[in-house]
Backbone as ProteinMPNN parsed JSONL, in Angstrom:
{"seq_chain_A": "XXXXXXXXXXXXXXXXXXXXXXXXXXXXXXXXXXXXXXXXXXXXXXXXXXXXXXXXXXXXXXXXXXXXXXXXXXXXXXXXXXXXXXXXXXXXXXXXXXX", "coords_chain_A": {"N_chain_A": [[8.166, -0.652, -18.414], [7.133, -0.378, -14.96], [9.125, -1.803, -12.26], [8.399, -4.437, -10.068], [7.302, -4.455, -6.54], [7.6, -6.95, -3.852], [6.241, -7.627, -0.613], [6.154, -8.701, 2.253], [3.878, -7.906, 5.082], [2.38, -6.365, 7.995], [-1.113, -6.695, 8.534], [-3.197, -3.391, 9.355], [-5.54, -2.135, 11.479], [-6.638, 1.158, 11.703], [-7.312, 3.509, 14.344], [-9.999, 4.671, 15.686], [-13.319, 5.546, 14.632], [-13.53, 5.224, 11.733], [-12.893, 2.808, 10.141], [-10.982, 2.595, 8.646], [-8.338, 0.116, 6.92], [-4.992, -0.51, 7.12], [-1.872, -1.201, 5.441], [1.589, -0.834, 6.266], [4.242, -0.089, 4.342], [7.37, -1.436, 3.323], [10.603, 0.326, 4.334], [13.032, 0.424, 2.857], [11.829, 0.0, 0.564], [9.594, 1.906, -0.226], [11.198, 4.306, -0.2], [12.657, 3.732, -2.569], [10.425, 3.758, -4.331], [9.847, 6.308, -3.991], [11.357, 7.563, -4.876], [11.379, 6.693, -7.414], [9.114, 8.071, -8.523], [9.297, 10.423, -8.388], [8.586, 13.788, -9.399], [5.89, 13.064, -10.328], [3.945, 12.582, -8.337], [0.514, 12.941, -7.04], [-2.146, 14.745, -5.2], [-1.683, 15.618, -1.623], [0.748, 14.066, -2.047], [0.504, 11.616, -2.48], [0.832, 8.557, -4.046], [-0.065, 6.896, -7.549], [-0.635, 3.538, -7.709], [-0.69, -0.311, -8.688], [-1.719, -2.661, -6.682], [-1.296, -6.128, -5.877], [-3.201, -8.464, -3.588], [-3.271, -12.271, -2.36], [-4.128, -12.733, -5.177], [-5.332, -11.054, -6.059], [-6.299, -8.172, -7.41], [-6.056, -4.612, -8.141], [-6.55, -1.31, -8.699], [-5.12, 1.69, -7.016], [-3.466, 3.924, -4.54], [-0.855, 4.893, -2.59], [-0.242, 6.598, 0.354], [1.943, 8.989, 1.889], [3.439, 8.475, 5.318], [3.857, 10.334, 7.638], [4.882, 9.379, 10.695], [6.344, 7.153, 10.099], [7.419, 7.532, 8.335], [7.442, 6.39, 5.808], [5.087, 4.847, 2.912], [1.363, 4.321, 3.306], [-0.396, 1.886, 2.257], [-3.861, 1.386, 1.564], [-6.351, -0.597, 2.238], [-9.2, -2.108, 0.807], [-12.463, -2.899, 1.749], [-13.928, -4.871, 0.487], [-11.102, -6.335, -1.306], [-9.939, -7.259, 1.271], [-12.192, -9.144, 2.37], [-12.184, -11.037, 0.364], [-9.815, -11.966, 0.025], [-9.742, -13.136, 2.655], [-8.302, -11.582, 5.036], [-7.593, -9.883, 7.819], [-7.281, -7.709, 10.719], [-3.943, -7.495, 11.986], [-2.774, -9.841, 10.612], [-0.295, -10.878, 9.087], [0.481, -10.193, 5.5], [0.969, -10.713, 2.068], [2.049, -8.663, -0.558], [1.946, -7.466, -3.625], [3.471, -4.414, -5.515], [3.259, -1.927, -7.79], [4.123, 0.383, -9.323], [2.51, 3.09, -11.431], [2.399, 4.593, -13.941]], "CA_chain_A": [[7.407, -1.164, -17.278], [8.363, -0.4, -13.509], [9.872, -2.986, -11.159], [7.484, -4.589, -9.016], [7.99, -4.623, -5.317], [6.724, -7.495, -3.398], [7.186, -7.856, 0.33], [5.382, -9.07, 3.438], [3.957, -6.764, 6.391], [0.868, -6.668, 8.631], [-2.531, -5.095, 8.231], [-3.64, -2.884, 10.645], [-6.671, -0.825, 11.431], [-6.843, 2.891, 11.677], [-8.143, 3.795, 14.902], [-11.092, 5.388, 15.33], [-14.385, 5.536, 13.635], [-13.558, 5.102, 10.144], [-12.589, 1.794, 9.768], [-9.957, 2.251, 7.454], [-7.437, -0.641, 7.384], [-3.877, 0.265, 5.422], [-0.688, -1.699, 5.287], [2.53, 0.111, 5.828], [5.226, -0.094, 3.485], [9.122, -1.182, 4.333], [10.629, 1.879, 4.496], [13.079, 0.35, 1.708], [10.999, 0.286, -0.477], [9.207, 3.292, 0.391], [12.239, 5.127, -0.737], [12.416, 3.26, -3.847], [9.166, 4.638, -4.906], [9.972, 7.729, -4.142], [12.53, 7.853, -6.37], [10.884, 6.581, -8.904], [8.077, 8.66, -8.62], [9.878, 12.045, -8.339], [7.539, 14.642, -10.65], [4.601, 12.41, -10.523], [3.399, 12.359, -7.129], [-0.162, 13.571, -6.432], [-2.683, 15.332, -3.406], [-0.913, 14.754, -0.833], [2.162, 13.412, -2.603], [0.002, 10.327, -3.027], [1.637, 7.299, -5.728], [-0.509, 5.425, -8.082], [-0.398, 1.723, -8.122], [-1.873, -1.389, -8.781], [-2.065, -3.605, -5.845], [-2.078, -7.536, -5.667], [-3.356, -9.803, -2.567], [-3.681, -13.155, -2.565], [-4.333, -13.001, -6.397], [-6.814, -9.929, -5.918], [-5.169, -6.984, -8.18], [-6.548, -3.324, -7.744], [-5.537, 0.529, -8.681], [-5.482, 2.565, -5.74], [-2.73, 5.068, -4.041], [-0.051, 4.719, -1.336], [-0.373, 7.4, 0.759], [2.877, 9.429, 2.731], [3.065, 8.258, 6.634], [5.175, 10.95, 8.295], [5.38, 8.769, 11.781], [7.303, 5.77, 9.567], [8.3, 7.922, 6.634], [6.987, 5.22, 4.835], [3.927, 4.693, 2.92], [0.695, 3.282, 3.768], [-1.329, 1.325, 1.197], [-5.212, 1.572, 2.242], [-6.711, -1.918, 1.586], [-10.39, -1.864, 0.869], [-12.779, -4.414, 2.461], [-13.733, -6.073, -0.688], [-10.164, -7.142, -0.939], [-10.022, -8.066, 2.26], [-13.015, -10.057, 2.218], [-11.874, -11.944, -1.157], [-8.148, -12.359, 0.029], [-9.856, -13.757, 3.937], [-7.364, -11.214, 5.962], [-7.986, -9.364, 8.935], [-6.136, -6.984, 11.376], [-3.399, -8.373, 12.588], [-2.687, -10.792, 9.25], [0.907, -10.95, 7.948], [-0.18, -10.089, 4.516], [1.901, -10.491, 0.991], [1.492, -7.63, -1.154], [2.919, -7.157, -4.964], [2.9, -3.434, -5.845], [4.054, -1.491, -9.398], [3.923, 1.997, -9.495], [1.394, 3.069, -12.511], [3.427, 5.701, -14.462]], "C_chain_A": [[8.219, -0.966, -16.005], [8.253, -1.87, -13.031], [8.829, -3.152, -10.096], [8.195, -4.873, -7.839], [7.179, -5.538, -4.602], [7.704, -7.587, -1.967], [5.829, -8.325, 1.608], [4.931, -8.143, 5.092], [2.352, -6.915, 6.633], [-0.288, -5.448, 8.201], [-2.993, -4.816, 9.438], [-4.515, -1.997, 10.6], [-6.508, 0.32, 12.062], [-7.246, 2.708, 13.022], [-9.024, 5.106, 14.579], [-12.471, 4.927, 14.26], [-14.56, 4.378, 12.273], [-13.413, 3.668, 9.392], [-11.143, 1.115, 9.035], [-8.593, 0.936, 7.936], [-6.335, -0.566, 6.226], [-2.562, -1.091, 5.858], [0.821, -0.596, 5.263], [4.144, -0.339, 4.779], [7.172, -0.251, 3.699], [9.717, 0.097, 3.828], [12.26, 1.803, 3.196], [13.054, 0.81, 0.647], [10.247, 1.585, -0.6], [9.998, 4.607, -0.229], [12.44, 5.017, -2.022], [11.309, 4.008, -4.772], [9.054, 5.573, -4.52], [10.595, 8.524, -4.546], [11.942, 7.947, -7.611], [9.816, 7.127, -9.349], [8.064, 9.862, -8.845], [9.23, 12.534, -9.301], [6.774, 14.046, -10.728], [3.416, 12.195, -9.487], [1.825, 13.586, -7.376], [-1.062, 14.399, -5.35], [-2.157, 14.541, -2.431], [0.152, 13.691, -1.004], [1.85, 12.061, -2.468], [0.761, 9.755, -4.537], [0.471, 6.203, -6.041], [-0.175, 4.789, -8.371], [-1.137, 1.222, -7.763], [-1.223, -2.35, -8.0], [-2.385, -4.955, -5.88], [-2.115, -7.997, -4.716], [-3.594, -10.14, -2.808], [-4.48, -13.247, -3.686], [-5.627, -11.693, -6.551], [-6.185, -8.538, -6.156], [-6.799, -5.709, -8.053], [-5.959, -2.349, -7.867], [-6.267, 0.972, -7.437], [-3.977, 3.569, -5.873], [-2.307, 4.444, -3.132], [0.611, 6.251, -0.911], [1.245, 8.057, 1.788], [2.374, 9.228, 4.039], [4.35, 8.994, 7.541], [5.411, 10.565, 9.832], [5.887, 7.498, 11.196], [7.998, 6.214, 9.184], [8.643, 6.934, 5.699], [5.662, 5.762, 4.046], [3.067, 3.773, 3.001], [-0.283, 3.022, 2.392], [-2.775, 1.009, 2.151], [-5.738, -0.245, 1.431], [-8.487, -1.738, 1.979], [-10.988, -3.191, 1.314], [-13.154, -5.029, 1.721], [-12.779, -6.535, -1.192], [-9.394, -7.937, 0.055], [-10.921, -9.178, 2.312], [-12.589, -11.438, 1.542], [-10.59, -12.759, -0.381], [-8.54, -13.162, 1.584], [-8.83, -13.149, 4.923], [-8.364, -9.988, 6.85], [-6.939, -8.868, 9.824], [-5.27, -7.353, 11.748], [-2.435, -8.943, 11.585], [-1.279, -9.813, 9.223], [0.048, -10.858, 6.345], [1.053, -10.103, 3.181], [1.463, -9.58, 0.212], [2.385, -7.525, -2.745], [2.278, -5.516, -5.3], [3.432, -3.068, -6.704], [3.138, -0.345, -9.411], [3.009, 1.83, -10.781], [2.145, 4.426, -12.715], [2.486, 6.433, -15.545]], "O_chain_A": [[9.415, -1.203, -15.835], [7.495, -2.78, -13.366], [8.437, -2.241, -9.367], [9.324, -5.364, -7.816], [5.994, -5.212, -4.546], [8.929, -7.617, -1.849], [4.634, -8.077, 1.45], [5.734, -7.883, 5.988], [1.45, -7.343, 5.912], [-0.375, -4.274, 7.842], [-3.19, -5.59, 10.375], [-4.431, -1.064, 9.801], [-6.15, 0.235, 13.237], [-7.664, 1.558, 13.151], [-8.936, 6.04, 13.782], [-12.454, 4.113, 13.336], [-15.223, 3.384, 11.976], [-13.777, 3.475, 8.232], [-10.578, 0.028, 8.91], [-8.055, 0.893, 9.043], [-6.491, -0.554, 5.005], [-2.809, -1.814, 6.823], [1.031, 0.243, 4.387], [4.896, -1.22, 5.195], [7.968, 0.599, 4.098], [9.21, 0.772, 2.932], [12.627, 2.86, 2.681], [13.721, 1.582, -0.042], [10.747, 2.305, -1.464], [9.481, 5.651, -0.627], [12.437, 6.029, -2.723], [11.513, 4.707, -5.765], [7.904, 6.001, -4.625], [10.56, 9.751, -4.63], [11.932, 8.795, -8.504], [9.415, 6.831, -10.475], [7.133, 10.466, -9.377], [9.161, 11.794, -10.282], [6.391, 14.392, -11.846], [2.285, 11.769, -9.721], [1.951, 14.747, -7.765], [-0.33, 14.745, -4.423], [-2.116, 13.316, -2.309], [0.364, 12.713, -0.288], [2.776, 11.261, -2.338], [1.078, 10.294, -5.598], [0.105, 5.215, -5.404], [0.65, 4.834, -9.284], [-2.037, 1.515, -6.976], [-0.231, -2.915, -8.46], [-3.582, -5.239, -5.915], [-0.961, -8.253, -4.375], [-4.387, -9.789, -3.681], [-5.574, -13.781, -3.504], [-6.664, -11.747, -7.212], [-5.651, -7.876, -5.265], [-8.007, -5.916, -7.938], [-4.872, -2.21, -7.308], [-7.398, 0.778, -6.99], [-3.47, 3.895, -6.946], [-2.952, 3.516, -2.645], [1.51, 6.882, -1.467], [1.583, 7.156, 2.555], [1.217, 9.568, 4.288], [5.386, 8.485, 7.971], [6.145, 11.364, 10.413], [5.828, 6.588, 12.024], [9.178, 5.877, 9.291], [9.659, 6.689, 5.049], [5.156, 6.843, 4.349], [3.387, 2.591, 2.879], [-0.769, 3.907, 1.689], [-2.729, 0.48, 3.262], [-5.431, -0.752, 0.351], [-8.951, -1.366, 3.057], [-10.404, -4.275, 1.322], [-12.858, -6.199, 1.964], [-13.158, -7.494, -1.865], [-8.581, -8.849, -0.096], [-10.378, -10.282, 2.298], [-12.637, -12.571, 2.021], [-10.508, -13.983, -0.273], [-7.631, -13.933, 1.892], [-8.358, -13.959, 5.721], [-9.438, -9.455, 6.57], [-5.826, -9.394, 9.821], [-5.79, -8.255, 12.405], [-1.268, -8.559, 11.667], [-1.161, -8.59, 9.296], [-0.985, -11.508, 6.184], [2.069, -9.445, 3.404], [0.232, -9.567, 0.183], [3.615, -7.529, -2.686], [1.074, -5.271, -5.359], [4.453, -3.736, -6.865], [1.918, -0.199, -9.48], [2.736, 0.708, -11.208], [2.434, 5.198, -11.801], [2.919, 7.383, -16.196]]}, "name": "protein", "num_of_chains": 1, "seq": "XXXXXXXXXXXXXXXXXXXXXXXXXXXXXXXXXXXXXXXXXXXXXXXXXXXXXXXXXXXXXXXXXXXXXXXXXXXXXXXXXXXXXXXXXXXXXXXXXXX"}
């Protein structure tokens, strides 16, 4: 089993259009899982993992952000909804790579 990483950081919306609202990743950690990911990475050197807020677990992807050189975790609005966060929001996040 990998090592879960839990850590605290804001959510913020995308501009533009789309809506999208992601979380970025301490840059840490970031590194961490990109270690541990080495040979596994997909499109766009995307990392699967499963995602918990505020008790609200989810597989998704954490995407490469080459203005952090971090990555950003995309948070969908039915976990937003559930979890009550919004742009802005300090947010806690538990994440574990999916190997």
């Amino acid at each position: 089993m990998t090592e879960a990483y839990v850590f605290t950081a804001p959510l913020w919306l995308y501009p533009g259009e789309s809506a999208w609202h992601f979380i970025t990743l301490p840059v840490d950690i970031a590194e961490e899982i990109r270690e541990e990911s080495a040979g596994r990475r997909k499109g766009f050197g995307s990392v699967k993992v499963t995602a918990c807020i505020a008790g609200h677990e989810w597989q998704t992807s954490v995407f490469p952000d080459a203005g952090s050189g971090s990555y950003v975790l995309p948070v969908k609005r039915a976990v937003r909804t559930l979890a009550g966060i919004t742009a802005g929001d300090d947010v806690e996040v538990r994440l574990v790579v999916d190997l």
